[in-house]
C-alpha positions, 0 to 999 in steps of 0.5 A: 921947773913949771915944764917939768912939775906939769910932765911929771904931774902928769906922768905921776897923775897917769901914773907912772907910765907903762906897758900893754899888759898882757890880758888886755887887747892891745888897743885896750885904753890906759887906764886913768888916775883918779884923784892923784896929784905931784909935786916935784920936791927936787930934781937933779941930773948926774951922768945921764940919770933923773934923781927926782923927789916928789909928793905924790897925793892920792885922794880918798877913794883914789887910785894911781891907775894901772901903770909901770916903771921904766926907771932904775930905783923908785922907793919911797916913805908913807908920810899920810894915810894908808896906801893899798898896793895891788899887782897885776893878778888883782892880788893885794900884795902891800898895805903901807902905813904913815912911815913905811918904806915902799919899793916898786918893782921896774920894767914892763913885767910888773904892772901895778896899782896903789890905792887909797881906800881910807878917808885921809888922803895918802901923801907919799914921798918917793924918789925915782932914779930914772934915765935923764929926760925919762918918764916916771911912769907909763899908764896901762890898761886894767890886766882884768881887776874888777878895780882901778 
C-alpha cells in the first residue's frame, strides 16, 4: 500500500499524467506540481480495472501542473478551498467551491490545469477508474499559458 500511495502521490503530484501537448516541441519539459500532495483513501481491482479514492491537497498558491488523464471516469467533490481549473487555451473553464462536484475530461486531447489561488488549501476528493496497474495522471508540458 506504501508502494502504491508513494506512485500515486507521485502520479497525482506530477499531476495526473499525460501527453505532449500540441504547442510545445516535443522535447519541451512536463511541467511540474507545486505544492500538491495525495493520499490514497481506497483501492480496489475488479475485472481488470483500479477503482482509486484519494485526497488530493494543493497548497496556496499551488497548482497540479500541466497534465492528462488516461483512465475511464475521474470525478470528484471539493471538501476545502476553492479550486480553479483551466484547460489548454489558457481559458479558465471551472471555479469549484467546498461541495461541488467535479469531472476531468480523459484522453490525451485534453490536457489541463487546477490551481489554488486562495489562502486555504483545497482538499479534493476524487475517484479514478482506470486500467489496472495504470497511472492516474501523466505530466505534460505548458501548451503555452502564461501560468502553471
Amino acid at each position: 500500500m506504501a508502494r502504491f500511495q508513494s506512485r500515486l502521490g507521485l502520479a497525482c503530484s506530477t499531476t495526473m499524467i499525460f501527453m505532449v501537448s500540441l504547442a510545445a516541441a516535443p522535447t519541451a519539459a512536463a511541467t511540474a506540481p507545486i505544492g500538491v500532495s495525495a493520499v490514497v483513501l481506497a483501492k480496489q481491482t475488479v475485472a481488470g480495472k483500479d477503482y482509486i479514492v484519494s485526497d488530493i491537497t494543493i497548497a496556496p498558491n499551488g497548482s497540479t501542473g500541466w497534465h492528462v488523464h488516461q483512465g475511464e471516469v475521474i470525478y470528484g467533490v471539493i471538501k476545502a478551498g476553492t479550486l480553479i481549473h483551466y484547460a489548454a487555451d489558457c481559458s479558465q473553464d471551472g471555479v469549484y467551491n467546498v461541495g461541488d462536484p467535479i469531472t476531468d475530461p480523459v484522453g490525451v486531447d485534453h490536457v489541463h490545469l487546477a490551481r489554488n489561488l486562495g489562502t486555504t488549501p483545497v482538499v479534493l476528493e476524487v475517484t479514478y477508474v482506470d486500467t489496472a496497474g495504470a497511472p492516474t495522471a501523466t505530466s505534460v508540458p505548458n501548451p503555452g499559458c502564461d501560468f502553471a
